[in-house]
Chimera marker file (.cmm) of the C-alpha trace (Angstrom):
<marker_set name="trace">
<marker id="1" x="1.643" y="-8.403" z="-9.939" r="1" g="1" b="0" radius="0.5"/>
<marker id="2" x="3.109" y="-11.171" z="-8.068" r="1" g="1" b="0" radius="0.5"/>
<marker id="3" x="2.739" y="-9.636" z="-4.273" r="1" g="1" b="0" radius="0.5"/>
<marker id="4" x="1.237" y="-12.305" z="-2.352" r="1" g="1" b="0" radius="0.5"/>
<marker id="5" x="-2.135" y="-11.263" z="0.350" r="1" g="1" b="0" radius="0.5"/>
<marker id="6" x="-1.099" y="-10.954" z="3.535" r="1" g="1" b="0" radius="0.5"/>
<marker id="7" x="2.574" y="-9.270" z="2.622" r="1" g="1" b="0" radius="0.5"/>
<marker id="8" x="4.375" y="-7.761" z="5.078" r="1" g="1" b="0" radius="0.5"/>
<marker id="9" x="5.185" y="-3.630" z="4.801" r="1" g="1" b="0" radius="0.5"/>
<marker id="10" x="7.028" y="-1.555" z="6.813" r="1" g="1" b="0" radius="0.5"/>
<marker id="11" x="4.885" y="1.374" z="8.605" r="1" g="1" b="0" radius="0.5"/>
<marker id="12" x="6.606" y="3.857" z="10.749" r="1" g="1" b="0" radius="0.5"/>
<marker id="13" x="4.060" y="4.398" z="12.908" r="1" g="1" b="0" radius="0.5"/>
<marker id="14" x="-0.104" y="4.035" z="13.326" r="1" g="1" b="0" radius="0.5"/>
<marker id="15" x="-0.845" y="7.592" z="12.119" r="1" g="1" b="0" radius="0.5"/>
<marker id="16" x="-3.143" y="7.152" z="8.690" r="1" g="1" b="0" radius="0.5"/>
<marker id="17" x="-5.678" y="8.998" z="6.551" r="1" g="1" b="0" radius="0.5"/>
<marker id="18" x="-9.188" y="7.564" z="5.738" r="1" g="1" b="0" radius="0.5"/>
<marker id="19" x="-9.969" y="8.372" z="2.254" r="1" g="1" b="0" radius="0.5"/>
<marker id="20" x="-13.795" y="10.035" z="1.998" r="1" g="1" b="0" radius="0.5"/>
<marker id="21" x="-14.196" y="7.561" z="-1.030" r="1" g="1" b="0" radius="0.5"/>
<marker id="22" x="-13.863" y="4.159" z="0.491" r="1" g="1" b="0" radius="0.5"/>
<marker id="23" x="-13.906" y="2.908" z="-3.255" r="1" g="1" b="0" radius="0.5"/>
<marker id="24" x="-10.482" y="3.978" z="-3.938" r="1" g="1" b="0" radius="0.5"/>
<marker id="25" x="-8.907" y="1.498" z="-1.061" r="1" g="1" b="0" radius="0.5"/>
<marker id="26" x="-7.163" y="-1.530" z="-2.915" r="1" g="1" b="0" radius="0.5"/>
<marker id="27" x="-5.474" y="-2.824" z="0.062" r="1" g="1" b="0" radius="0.5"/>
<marker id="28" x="-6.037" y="-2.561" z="3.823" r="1" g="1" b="0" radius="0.5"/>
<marker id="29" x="-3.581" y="-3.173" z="7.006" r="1" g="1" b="0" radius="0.5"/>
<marker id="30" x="-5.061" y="-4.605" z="10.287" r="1" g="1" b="0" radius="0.5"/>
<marker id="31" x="-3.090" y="-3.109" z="13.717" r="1" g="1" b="0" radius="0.5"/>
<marker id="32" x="-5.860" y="-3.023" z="16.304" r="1" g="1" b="0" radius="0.5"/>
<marker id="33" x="-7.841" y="-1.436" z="13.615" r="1" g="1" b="0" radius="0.5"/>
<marker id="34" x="-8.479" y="-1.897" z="10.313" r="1" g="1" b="0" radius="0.5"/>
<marker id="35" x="-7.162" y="1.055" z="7.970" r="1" g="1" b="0" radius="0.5"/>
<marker id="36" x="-6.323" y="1.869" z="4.217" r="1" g="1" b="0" radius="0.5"/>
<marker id="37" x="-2.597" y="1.307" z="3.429" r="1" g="1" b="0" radius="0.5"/>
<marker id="38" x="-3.458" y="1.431" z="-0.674" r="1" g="1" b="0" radius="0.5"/>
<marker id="39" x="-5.893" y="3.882" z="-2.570" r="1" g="1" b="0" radius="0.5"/>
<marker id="40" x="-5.716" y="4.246" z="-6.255" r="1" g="1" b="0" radius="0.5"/>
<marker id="41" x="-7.598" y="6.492" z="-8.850" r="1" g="1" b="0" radius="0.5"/>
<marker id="42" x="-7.182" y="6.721" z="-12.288" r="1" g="1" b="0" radius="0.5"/>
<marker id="43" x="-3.092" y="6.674" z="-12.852" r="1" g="1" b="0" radius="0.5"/>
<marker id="44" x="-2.720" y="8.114" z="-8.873" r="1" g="1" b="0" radius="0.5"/>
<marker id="45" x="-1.077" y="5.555" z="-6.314" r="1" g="1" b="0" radius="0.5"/>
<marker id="46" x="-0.478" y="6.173" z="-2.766" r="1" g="1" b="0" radius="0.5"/>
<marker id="47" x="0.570" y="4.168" z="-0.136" r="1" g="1" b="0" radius="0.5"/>
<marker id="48" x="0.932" y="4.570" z="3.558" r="1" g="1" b="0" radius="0.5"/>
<marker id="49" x="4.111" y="2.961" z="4.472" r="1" g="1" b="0" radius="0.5"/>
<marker id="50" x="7.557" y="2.446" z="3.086" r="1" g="1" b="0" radius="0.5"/>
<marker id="51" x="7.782" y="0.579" z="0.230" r="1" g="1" b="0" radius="0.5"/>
<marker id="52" x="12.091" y="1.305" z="0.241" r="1" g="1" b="0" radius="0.5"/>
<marker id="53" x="12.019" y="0.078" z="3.668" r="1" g="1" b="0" radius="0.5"/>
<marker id="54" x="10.099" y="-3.127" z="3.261" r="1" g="1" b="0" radius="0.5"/>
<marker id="55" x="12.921" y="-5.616" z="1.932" r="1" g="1" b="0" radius="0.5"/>
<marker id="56" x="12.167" y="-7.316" z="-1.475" r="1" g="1" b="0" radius="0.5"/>
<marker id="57" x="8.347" y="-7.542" z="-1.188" r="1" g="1" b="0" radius="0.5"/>
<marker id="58" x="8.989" y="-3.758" z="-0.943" r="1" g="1" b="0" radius="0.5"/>
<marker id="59" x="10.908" y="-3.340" z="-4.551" r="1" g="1" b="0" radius="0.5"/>
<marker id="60" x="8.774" y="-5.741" z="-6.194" r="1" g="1" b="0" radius="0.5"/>
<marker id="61" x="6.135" y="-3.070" z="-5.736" r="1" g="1" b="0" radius="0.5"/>
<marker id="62" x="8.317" y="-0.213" z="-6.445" r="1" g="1" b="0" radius="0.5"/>
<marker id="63" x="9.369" y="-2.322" z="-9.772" r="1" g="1" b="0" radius="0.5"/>
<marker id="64" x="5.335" y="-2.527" z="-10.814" r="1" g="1" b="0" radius="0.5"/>
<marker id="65" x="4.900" y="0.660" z="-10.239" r="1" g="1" b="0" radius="0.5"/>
<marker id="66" x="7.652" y="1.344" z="-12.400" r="1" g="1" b="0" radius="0.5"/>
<marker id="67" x="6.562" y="-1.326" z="-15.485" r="1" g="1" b="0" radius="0.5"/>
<marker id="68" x="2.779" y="0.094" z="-15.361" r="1" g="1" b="0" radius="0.5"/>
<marker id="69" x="1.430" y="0.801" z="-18.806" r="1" g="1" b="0" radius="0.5"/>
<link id1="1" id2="2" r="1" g="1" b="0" radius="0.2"/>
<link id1="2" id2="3" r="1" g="1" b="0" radius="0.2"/>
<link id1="3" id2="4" r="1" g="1" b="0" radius="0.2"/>
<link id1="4" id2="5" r="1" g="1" b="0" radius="0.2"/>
<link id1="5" id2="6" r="1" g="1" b="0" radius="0.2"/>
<link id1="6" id2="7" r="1" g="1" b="0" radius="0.2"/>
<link id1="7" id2="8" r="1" g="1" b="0" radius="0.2"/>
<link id1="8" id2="9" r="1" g="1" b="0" radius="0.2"/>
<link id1="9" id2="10" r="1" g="1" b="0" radius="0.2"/>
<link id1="10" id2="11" r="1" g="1" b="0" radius="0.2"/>
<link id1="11" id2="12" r="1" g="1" b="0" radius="0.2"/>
<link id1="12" id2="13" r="1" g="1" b="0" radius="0.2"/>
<link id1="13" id2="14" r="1" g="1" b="0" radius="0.2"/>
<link id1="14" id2="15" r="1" g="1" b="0" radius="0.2"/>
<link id1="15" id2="16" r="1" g="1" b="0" radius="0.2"/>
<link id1="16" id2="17" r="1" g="1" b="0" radius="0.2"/>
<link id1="17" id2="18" r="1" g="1" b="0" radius="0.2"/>
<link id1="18" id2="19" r="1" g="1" b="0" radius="0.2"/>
<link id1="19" id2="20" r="1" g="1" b="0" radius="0.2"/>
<link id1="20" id2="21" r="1" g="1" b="0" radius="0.2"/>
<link id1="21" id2="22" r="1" g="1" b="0" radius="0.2"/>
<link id1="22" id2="23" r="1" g="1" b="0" radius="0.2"/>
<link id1="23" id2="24" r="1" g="1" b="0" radius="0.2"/>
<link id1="24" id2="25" r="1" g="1" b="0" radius="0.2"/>
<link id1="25" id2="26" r="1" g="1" b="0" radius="0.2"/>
<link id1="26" id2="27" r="1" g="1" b="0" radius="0.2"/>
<link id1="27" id2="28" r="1" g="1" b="0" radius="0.2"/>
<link id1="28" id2="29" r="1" g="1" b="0" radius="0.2"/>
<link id1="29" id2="30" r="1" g="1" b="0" radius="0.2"/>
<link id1="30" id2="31" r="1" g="1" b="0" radius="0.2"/>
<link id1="31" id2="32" r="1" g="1" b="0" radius="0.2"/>
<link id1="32" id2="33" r="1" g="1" b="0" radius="0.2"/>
<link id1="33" id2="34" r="1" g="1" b="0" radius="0.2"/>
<link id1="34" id2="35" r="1" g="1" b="0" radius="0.2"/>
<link id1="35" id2="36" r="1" g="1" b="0" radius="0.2"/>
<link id1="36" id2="37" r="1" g="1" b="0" radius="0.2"/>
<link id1="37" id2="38" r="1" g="1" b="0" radius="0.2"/>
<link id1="38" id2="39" r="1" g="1" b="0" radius="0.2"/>
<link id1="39" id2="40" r="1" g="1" b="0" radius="0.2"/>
<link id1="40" id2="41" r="1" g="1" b="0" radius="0.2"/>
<link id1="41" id2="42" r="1" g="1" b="0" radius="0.2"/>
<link id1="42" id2="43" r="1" g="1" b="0" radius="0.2"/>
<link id1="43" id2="44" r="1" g="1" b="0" radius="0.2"/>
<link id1="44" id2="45" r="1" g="1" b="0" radius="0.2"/>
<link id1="45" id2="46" r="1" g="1" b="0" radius="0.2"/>
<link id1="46" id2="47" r="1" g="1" b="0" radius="0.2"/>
<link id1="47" id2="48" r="1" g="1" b="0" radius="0.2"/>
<link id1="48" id2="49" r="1" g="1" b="0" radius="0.2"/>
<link id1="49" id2="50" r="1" g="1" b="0" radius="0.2"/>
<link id1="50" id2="51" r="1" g="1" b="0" radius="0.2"/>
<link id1="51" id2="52" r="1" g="1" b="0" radius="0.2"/>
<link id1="52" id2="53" r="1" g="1" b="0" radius="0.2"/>
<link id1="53" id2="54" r="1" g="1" b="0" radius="0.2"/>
<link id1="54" id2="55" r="1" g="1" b="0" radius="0.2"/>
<link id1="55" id2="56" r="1" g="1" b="0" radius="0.2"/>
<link id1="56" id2="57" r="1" g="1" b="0" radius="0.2"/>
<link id1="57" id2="58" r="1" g="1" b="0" radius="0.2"/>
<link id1="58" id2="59" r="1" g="1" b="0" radius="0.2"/>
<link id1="59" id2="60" r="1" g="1" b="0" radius="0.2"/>
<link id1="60" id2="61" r="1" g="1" b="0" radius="0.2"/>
<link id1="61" id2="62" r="1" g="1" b="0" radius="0.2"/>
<link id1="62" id2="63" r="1" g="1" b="0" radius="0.2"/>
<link id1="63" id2="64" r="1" g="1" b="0" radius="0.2"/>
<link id1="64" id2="65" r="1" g="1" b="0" radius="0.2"/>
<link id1="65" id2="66" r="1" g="1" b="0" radius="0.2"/>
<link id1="66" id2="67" r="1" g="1" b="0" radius="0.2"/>
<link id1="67" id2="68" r="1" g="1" b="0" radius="0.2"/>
<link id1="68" id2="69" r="1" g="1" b="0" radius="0.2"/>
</marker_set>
């Protein structure tokens, strides 16, 4: 809740994995290409940057994750 489109993560470098299942991406980054940054399935969550590195935007996501029901 309450992160904005177009928030700005921090990502360590331009290494990423492609989930097989494009259905699972909720959220992509564009750096010269278009790639996943979010998949989710079920009660499974994975991102591809630093959520503890990314300033307030980045504990406001950490804090959902935490508050998910």
């Amino acid at each position: 809740d309450d992160i904005p489109d177009g928030s700005f993560f921090y990502f360590l470098h331009g290494y990423y994995i492609a989930p097989a299942n494009r259905d699972l991406v909720t959220a992509t980054t564009e750096y010269g290409v278009s790639y996943p940054s979010v998949i989710e399935q079920g009660n499974i969550y994975a991102v591809q940057f630093h959520p503890e590195k990314s300033g307030d935007i980045g504990l406001k996501l950490l804090n959902n994750w935490v508050n998910l029901n």
